[in-house]
C-alpha positions as CSV (number, residue, x, y, z in Angstrom):
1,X,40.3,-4.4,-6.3
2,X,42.1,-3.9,-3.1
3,X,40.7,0.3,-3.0
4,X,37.0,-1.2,-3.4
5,X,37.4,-3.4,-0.8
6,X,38.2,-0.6,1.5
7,X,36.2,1.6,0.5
8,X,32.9,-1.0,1.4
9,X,34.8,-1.3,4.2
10,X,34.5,2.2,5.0
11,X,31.1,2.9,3.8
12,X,29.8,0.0,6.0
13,X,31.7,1.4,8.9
14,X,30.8,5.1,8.9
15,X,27.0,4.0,8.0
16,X,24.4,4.9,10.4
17,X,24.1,1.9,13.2
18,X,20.1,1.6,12.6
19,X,20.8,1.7,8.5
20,X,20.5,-2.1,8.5
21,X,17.1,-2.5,10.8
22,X,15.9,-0.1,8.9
23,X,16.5,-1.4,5.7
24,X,15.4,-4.8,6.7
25,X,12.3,-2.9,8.1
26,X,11.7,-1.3,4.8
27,X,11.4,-4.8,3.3
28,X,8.8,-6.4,5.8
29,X,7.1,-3.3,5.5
30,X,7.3,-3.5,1.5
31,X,6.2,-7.3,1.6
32,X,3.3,-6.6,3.8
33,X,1.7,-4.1,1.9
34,X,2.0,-6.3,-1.1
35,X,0.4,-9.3,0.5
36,X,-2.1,-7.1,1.2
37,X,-2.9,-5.6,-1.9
38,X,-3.0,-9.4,-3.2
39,X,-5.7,-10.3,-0.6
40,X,-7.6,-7.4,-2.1
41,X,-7.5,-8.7,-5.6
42,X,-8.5,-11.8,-4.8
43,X,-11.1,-10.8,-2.7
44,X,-13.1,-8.7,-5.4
45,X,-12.5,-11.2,-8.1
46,X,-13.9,-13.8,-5.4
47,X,-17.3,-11.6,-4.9
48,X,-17.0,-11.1,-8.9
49,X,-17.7,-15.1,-9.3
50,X,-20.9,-14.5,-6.8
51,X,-22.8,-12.3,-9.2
52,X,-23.6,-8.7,-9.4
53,X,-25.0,-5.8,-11.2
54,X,-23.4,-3.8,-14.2
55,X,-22.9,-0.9,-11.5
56,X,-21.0,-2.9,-8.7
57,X,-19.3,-4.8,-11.6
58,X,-18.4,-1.5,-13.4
59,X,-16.9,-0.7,-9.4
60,X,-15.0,-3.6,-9.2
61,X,-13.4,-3.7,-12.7
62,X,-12.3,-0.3,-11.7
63,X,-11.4,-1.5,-8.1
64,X,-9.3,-4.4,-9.6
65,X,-7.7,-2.0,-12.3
66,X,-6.0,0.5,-9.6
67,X,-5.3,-2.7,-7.3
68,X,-3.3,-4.4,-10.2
69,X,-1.3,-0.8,-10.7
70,X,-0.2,-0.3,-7.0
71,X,0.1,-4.6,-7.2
72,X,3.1,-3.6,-10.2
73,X,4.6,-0.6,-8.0
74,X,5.1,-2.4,-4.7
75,X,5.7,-6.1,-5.3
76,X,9.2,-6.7,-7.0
């Protein structure tokens, strides 16, 4: 127990000074690109309760199918 404390201890000393920004960086960035592909979901399903014709809705379904991939990759 007492060797993995010091070796945290080490790691977290000899770790790059920007490694935590960065990280925490990572995340926002992460977050923001999920929000956004959530805004995009909802945005096509919104136009898909307006009407439209089998082309656009054939578009959309398609739209909403690569959306809901990425939306599985980048939100956790």
């Amino acid at each position: 127990m007492r060797q993995l404390i010091v070796l945290i201890l080490i790691s977290v000393l000899l770790a790059p000074p920007g490694l935590a920004h960065e990280t925490g960086k990572k995340r926002q960035d992460e977050k923001a690109k999920c929000e956004q592909t959530k805004q995009k979901i909802r945005r096509i399903q919104s136009r898909m309760r307006q009407g439209y014709s089998a082309r656009q809705g054939e578009k959309m379904q398609q739209q909403l199918r690569e959306l809901r991939l990425q939306r599985a990759k980048v939100c956790r």
